[in-house]
Z-matrix of the N, CA and C atoms (Angstrom, degrees):
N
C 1 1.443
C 2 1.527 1 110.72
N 3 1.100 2 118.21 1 19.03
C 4 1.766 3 131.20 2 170.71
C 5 1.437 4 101.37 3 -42.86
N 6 1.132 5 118.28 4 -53.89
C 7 1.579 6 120.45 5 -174.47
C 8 1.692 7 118.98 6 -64.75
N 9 1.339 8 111.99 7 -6.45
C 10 1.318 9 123.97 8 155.05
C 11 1.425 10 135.76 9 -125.40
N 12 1.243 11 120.82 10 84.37
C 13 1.418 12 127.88 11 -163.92
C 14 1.279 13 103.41 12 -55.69
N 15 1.590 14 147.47 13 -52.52
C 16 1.137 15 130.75 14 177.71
C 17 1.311 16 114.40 15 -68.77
N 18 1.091 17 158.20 16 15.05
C 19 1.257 18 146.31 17 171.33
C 20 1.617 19 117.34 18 -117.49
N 21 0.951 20 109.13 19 121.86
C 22 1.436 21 121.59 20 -152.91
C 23 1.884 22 102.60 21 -110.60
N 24 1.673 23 121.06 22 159.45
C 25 1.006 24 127.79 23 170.85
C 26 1.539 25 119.55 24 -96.52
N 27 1.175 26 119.50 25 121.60
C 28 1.766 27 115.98 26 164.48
C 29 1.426 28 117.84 27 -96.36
N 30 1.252 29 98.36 28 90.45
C 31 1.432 30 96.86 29 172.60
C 32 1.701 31 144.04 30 -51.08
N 33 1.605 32 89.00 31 -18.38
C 34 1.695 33 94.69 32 173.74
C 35 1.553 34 100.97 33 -107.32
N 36 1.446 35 139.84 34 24.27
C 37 1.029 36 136.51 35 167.09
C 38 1.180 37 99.66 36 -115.22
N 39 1.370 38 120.97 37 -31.69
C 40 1.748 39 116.02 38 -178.35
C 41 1.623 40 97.87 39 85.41
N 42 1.237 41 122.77 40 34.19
C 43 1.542 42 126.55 41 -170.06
C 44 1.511 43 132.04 42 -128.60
N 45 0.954 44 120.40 43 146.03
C 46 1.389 45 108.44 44 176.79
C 47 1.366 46 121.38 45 -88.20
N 48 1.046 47 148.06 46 144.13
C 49 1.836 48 127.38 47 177.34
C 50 1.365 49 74.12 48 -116.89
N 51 1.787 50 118.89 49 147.80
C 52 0.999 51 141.42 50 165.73
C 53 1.572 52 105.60 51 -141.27
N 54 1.610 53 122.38 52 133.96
C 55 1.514 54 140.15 53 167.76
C 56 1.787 55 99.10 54 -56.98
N 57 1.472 56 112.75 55 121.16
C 58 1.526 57 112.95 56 176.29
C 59 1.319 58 112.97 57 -28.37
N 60 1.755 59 121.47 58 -57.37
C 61 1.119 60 122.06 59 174.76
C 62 1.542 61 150.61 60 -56.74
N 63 1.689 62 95.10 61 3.21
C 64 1.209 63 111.61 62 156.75
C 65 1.477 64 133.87 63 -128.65
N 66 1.682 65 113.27 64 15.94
C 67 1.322 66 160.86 65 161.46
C 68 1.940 67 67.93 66 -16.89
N 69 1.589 68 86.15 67 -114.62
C 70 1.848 69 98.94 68 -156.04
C 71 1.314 70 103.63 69 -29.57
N 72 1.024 71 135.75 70 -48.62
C 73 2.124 72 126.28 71 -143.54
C 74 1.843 73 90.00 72 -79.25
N 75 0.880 74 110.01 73 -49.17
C 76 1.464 75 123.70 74 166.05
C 77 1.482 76 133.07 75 -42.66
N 78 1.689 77 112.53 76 -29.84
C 79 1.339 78 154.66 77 158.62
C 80 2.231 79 111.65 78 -66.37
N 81 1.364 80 83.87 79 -64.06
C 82 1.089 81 86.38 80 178.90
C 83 1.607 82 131.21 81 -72.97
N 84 1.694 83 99.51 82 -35.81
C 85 1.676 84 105.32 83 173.37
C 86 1.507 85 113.20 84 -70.08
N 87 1.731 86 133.18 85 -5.12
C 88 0.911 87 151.49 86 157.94
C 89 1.453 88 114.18 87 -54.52
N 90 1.301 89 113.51 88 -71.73
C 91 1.095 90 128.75 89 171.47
C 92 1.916 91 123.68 90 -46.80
N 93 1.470 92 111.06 91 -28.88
C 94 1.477 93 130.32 92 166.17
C 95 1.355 94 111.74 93 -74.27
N 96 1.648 95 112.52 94 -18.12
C 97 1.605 96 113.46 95 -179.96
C 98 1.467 97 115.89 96 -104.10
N 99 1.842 98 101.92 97 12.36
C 100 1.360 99 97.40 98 168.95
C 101 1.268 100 116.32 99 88.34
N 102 1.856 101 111.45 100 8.21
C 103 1.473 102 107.24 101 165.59
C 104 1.203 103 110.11 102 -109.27
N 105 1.651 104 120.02 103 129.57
C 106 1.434 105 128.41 104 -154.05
C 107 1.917 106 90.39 105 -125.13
N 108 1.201 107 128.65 106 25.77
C 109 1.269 108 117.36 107 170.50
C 110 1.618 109 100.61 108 -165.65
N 111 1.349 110 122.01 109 146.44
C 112 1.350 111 123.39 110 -169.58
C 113 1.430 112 103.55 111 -169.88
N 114 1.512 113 127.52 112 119.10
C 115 0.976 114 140.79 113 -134.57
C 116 2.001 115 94.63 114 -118.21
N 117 1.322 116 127.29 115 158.11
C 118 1.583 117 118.68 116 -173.30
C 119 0.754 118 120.73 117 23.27
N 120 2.064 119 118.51 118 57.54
C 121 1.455 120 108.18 119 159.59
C 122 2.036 121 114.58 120 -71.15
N 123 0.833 122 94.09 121 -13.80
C 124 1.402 123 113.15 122 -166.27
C 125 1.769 124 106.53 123 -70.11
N 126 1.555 125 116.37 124 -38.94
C 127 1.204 126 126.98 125 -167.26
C 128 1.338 127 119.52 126 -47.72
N 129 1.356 128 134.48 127 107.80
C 130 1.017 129 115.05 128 165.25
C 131 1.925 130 120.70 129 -109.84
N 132 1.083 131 110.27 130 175.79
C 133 1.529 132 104.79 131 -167.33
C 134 1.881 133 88.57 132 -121.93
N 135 1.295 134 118.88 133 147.69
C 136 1.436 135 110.67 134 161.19
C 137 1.718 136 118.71 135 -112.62
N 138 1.190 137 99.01 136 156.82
C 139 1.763 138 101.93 137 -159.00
C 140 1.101 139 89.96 138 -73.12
N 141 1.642 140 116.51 139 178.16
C 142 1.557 141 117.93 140 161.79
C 143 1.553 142 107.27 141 -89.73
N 144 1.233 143 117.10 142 144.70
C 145 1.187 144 169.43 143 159.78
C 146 1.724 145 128.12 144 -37.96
């Protein structure tokens, strides 16, 4: 994920965190790596408050 500096790996979630604003490009270079299914893109978490 070099090609996206804000989006980071969680290794004990097995997840990607991605900044909304790089949601799609992030979506799509996925999709160029041959992943055709991706599960809680939708998820979001809210910060504390």
């Amino acid at each position: 994920m070099e090609e996206f500096p804000g989006a980071e790996w969680d290794e004990a979630a097995g997840a990607v965190i991605v900044p909304v604003a790089q949601a799609r490009a992030v979506a799509e270079w996925l999709l160029g790596q041959g992943v055709d299914y991706c599960s809680n893109v939708t998820g979001v978490d809210y910060l504390e408050r």
